[in-house]
C-alpha positions, 0 to 999 in steps of 0.5 A: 650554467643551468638550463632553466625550463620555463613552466606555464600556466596551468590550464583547465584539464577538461579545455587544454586551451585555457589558462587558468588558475581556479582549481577544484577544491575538491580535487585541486584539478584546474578549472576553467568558467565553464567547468565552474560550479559554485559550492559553499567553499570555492567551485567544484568540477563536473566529475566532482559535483556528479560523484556528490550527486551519487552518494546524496540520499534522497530525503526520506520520511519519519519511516523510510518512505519516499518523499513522493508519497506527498503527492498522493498518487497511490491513494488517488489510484486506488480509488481511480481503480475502485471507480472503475471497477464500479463502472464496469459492474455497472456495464456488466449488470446496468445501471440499476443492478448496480445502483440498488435504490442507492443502497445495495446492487445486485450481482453482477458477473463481476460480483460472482467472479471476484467476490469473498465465498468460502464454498457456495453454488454459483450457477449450479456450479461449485464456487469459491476460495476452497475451490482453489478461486484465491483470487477472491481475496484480493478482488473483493476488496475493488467490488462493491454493492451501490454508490452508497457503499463505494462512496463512503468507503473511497471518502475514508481512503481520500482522507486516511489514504493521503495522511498515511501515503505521506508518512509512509511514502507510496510503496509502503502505503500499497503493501499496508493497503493490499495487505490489510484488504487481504487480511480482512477477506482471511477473516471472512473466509474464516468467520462466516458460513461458507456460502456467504459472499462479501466484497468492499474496501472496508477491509483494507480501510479498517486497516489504515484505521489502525495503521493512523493509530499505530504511527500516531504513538510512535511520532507521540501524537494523540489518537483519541479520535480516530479511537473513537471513529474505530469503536463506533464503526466496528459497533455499527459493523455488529448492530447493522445487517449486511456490514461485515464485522469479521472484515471490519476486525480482520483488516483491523487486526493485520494493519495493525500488525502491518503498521507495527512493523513499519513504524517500529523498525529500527533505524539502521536495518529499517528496509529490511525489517519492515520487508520482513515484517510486512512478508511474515504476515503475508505467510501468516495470511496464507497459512490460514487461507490453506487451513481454512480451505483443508476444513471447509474440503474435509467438511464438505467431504464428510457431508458427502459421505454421510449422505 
């Protein structure tokens, strides 16, 4: 005769005291309701669902951005930081340094510190990027001269700023801004006298400018206006006194050459393309501020000796 072994109902294997008879239909574990998630077919345990909570990538946007670009925080904080910055002028200098008649401020210590000159006197003192001061690349573009000029430029990045940050996501967007910023004052620094300053956000402006007109062919939409807006702006930068073409077209340029890389990245490396792309016109940018500075040195050099 044979001994038969009388086996059980099964029993949920996170709650050994419970009988049941749903499993897993992942992992065919038994479940008991409380360790029930429902899924398109049958339930699923807790260890189950986490593991597809890991291996499901967060949407991204047409580029690889974060869908949090939608939110625009990026764009908002920026112009936060300008305005800011604006007020602080307007502490440093009073308010009606910085006002200007509503057009243009005077300096203020801010405006001496932070503002584009290749090699100029300030105070009697030497100043500028040539002296090592390559900071002034990067804070030229937080200053400005009066309501006027901030005004116009933080309405241009409210309305470039949240289209772009939307399709970039916030990450890509900041680098596309700093870097155009930067690579407008590179042209400053190249292709004004020595001695003339220059701040504004204009610079990386232009540069989200091209960048609309560099995503636009590649999602095949129409750019005609914004080409327009390009063309009459940069007519007013040559025509009008005291507006910075060389800014203007060197923010162009490097968001153009920015945008390219992010937008045309191919899809299966696209991370480490655009990285790249954005660091080889980083290193293009630096190449030129040193040599801009070894000529303005060599030439200031030359003068003194010649006198």
């Amino acid at each position: 005769m044979k001994d038969e072994q009388q086996i059980g109902a099964p029993v949920c294997y996170r709650h050994p005291s419970r009988e049941t008879y749903v499993r897993c239909t992942r992992c065919d574990r038994p479940i008991c309701p409380d360790c029930m998630h429902e899924a398109s077919v049958g339930f699923h345990c807790p260890e189950c669902v986490a593991e597809a909570r890991r291996t499901v990538r967060a949407p991204r946007t047409a580029f690889g951005g974060s869908q949090a670009g939608r939110h625009g925080y990026v764009t908002y904080t920026l112009i936060g930081v300008n305005v800011l910055v604006a007020l602080m002028t307007v502490v440093a200098s009073g308010a009606a340094g910085f006002s200007g008649g509503g057009l243009f401020g005077n300096f203020s210590p801010l405006h001496k510190a932070g503002a584009v000159v290749g090699l100029g006197l300030l105070d009697g003192q030497l100043a500028g990027v040539a002296v090592g001061e390559y900071w002034r690349l990067f804070t030229a573009m937080f200053l400005h001269f009066g309501l006027l000029h901030l005004g116009v430029n933080m309405w241009a990045l409210w309305i470039l700023g949240r289209h772009l940050e939307q399709l970039l996501g916030p990450a890509r967007f900041l680098a596309l801004y700093l870097v155009s910023g930067i690579g407008g004052n590179v042209a400053v620094y190249w292709l004004t006298a020595p001695n003339t300053f220059s701040v504004g956000a204009s610079t990386a402006v232009f540069g989200l400018f091209a960048a609309i007109v560099v995503v636009n062919r590649k999602l095949g939409l129409s750019s005609s206006g914004i080409i327009g807006l390009i063309v009459i702006n940069m007519a007013l930068s040559f025509l009008v006194a005291f507006i910075s073409w060389q800014g203007h077209l060197g923010g162009l340029v490097t968001g153009g050459l920015v945008a390219l890389g992010l937008a045309y990245a191919p899809r299966q490396q696209r991370t480490p393309v655009q990285v790249a792309a954005v660091v080889a016109v980083v290193v293009l940018l630096v190449v030129l501020t040193f040599t801009r500075t070894d000529m303005l040195v060599g030439e200031a050099v030359t003068g003194a000796l010649a006198r």
